[in-house]
Each structure stands twice: as C-alpha cells, then as structure tokens.
C-alpha positions in Angstrom: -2.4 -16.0 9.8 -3.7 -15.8 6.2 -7.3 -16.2 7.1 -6.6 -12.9 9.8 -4.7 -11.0 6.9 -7.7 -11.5 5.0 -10.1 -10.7 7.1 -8.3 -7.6 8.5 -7.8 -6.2 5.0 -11.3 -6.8 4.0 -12.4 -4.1 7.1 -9.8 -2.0 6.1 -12.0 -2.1 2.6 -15.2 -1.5 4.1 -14.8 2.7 4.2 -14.1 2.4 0.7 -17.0 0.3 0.2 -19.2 1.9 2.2 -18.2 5.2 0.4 -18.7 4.2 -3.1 -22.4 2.9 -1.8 -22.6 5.9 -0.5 -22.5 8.2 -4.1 -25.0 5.2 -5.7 -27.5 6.0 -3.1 -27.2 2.7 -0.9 -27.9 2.4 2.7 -24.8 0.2 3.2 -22.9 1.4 6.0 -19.2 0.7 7.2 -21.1 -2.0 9.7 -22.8 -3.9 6.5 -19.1 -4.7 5.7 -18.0 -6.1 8.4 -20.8 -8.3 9.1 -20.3 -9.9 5.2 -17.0 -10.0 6.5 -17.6 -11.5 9.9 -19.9 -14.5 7.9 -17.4 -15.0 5.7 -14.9 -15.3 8.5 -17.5 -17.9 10.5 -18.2 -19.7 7.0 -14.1 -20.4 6.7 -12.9 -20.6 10.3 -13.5 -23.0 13.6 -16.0 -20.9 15.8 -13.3 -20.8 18.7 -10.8 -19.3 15.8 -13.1 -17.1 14.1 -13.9 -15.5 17.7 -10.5 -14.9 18.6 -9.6 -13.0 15.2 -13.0 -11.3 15.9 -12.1 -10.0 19.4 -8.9 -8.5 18.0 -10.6 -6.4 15.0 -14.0 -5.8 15.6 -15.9 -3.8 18.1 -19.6 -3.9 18.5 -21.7 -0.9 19.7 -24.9 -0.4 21.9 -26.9 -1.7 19.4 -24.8 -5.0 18.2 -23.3 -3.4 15.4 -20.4 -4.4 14.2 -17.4 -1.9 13.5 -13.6 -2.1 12.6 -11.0 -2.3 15.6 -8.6 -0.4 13.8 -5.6 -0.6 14.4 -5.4 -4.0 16.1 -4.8 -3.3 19.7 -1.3 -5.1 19.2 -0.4 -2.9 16.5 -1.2 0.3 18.5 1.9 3.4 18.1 3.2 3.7 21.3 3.1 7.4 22.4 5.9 8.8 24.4 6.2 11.9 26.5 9.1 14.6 26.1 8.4 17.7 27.9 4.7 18.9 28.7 4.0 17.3 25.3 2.7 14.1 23.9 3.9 12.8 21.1 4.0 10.3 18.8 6.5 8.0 17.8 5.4 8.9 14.1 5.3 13.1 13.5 2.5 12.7 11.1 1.0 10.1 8.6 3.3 8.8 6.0 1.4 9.0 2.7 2.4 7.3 -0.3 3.9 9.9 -1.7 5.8 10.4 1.4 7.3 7.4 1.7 8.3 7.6 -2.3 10.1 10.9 -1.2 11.6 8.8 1.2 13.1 6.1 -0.9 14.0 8.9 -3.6 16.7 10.8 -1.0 17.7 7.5 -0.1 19.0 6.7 -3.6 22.4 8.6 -4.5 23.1 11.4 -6.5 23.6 9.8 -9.8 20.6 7.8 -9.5 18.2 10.6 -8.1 19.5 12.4 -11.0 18.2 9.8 -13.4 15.2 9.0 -11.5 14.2 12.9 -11.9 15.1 13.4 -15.6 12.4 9.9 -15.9 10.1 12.3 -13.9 10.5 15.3 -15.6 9.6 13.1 -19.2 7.3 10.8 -18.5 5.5 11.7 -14.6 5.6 15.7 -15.3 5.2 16.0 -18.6 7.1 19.2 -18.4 8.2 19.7 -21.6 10.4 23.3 -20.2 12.2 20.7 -17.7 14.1 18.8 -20.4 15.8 22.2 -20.3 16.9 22.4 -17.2 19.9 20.9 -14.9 19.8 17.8 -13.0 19.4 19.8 -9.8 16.2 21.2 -11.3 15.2 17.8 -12.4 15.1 16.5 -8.9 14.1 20.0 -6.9 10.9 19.9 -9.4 10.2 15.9 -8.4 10.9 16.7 -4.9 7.8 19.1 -4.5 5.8 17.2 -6.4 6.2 14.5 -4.1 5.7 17.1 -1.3 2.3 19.2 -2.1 0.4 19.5 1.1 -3.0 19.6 0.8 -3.7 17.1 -1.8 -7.0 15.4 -1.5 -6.7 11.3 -1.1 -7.8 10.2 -5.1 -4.8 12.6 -6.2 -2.1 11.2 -3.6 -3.5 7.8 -5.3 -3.2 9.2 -8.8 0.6 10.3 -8.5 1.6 6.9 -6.5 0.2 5.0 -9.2 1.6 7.6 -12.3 4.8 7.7 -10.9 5.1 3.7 -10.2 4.0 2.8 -13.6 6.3 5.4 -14.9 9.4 4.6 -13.1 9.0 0.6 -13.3 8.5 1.5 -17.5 11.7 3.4 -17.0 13.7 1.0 -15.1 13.0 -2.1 -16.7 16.1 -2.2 -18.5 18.2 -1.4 -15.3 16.5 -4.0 -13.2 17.1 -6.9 -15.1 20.9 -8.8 -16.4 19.6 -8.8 -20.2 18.8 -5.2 -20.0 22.1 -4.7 -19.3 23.3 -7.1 -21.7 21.3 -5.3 -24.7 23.2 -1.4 -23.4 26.2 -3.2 -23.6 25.7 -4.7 -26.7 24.2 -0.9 -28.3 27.8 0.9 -27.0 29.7 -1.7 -28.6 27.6 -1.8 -31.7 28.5 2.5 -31.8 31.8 1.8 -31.7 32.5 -0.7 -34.2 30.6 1.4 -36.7 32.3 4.3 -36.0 35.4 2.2 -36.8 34.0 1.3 -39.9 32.9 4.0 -40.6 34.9 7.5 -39.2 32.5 9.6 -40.2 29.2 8.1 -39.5 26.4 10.2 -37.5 27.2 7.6 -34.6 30.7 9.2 -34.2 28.6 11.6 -31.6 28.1 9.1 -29.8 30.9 7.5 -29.1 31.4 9.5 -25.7 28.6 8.5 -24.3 29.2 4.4 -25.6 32.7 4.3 -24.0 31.6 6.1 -20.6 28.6 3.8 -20.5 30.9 0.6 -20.7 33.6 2.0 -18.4 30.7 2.6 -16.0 28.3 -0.5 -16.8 29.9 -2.4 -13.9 29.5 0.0 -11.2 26.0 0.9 -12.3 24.6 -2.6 -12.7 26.0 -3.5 -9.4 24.2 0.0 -7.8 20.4 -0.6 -10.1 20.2 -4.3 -9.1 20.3 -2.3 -5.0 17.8 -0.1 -6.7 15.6 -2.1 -7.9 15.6 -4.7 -4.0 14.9 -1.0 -2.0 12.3 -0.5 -5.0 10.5 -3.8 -4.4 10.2 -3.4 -1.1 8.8 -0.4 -1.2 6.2 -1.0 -4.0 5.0 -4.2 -2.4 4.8 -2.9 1.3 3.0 1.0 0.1 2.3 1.0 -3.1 -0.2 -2.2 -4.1 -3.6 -1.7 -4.4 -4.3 -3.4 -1.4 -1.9 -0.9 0.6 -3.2 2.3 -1.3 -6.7 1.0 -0.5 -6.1 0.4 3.1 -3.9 4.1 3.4 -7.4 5.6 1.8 -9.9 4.3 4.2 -7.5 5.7 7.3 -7.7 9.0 5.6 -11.9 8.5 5.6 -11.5 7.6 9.4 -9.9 11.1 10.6 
C-alpha cells in the first residue's frame, strides 16, 4: 500500500510540477510527470503489481499519453438525487481553511475564546483587536477563515500562518510540563505576595488562584484539544495535503 500511496501522491504533485515548469519556460507537461512517475513505479514494483496500481490511477489518451486518474475510481463521491436535482454528498470543496473553521466551532467556548485572542495577536496582527471582547476575537477569526474568493497560494499562506501560530501558542497547553511550569508560575505569585503584601505581583494574584482552581479541568479539555488538533493537521494541513488540495484547484 505504501508503494500506491506514493505513487498516487506523486500525480497528485504533477499539476504543481508541471505549473512551476510552466513560469520557467519548460515544455514539461502534467503527462512528463506521470511517466517519471510510472518508471519509477516499474523500477520499484513486480510488473503484474506495477500494472494493477497503474490501471487504478492513470489514464492514457489517443496518443499514449499518460494522465492522472484522479480520484481513484474507488474513491469516487457518490452522488445522490433529491428532487429534480443532483447533488453531491459534499455541498462544495472543503478548503483548508474550511476545515480549520470546522475544527474551530468544534472547540468550546472557552477555548475558541483563547484560540481567537492567539489569532487576533499573532495570525491578525490587529493591534485594535487586543481591544475588543472575546466575541469580537472569534467573529474577526471566523471571517478570516471564511473569505470567499481567495486565490489558492493565499488559502496556503493562512493554513500554514495560522498552524505555525497556533502550534507556537499551544505548546504549553499540549504538553504535561507545560502545565507543570503554569502551575509552578501561580504558585510562585502567591508565595511572593505572601512575602511580600505589597509586591507588584499582588495584581496578580486573581488570575494565579483562578488558574490553579481551573488547571485540572483545563489540562484535561487542551490534551482533547491538542488529539482533535493532530488529526486535523496531519490529515489537511501537511505539505503533502496542502499540495495535493492545490493541484485539485488547478484541475477545475
């Protein structure tokens, strides 16, 4: 199954490819990667394996071209009638940036909340938004996550801003020593306000004692977070899936 994986995500490359030899002024077409990619396949495989994973990804033309078979005719979306209508199973594609939408409302309210405050620091670079409420936090993520219109390369650009953003961001709440070291802050505020009544950490003492009489729950609900996160990032959100989602878009 590898050796199929492989192969299958190395057509999926071959828009891309055949794109970028496009703006150097090469005649390498989508076909030109698939038959390095058919070689390879031969090179690596038994002939009577190679020609099976062959028939199920590859189409040639009138001339004995080769060209992607995409998607794999198991993998075809059923459709389904309702009315006078076809549709699909799916409404419309799911971009990255859709299914990060997705996962977001998924989340609950406190931890949209802090997701969008993140945002509104670190992906928006809005300084104004620091000013608003947690509402506005997460209705300003929300349509940045929901432009229509964008081009591919920008769809790209804000998946991979806002997953290096948020992974930055989370760190701490993903891991048991991140939550060891919050712990270990709170406390350290309050045994220096006790020390010391009158210390510029006494305005912080509000915030330590809610974060320990909270840590608990919250560790329990950011180590959820961070499973529905890793699913997400490693099924959408590699390169290999961002790449694959961009040469669909080049097929439409």
């Amino acid at each position: 199954m590898n050796a199929e994986n492989n192969f299958a995500a190395r057509l999926i490359d071959a828009g891309r490819l055949a794109a970028i030899a496009r703006t150097c002024g090469l005649k390498a077409d989508v076909s030109y990667y698939v038959n390095e990619a058919l070689k390879e396949l031969w090179r690596s495989r038994s002939p009577d394996e190679a020609k099976r994973i062959a028939q199920r990804w590859v189409l040639w033309d009138s001339e004995g071209r080769p060209w992607p078979r995409l998607p794999s005719l198991e993998n075809v979306v059923p459709f389904y009638r309702a009315g006078t209508a076809q549709v699909s199973v799916v409404n419309r594609p799911v971009t990255p940036l859709h299914a990060i939408r997705n996962w977001f409302e998924g989340q609950n309210e406190e931890v949209r909340c802090e997701i969008a405050g993140m945002a509104a620091l670190l992906v928006l670079e809005g300084g104004g938004l620091l000013e608003c409420s947690s509402k506005g936090w997460c209705d300003h993520l929300r349509r940045w996550l929901s432009e229509a219109g964008l081009p591919a390369h920008t769809i790209i650009g804000r998946a991979l801003r806002f997953r290096t953003c948020f992974e930055y961001f989370a760190e701490s709440r993903f891991t048991e020593s991140g939550w060891r070291r919050s712990e270990a802050a709170a406390l350290k505020i309050l045994e220096d306000t006790k020390r010391d009544p009158n210390s510029e950490a006494v305005r912080f003492v509000p915030i330590a004692r809610k974060l320990l009489d909270t840590l608990p729950a919250r560790k329990i609900r950011w180590m959820e977070v961070r499973k529905s996160w890793r699913e997400l990032a490693n099924a959408s959100l590699t390169a290999r899936a961002l790449r694959g989602w961009s040469a669909s878009q080049m097929r439409r």
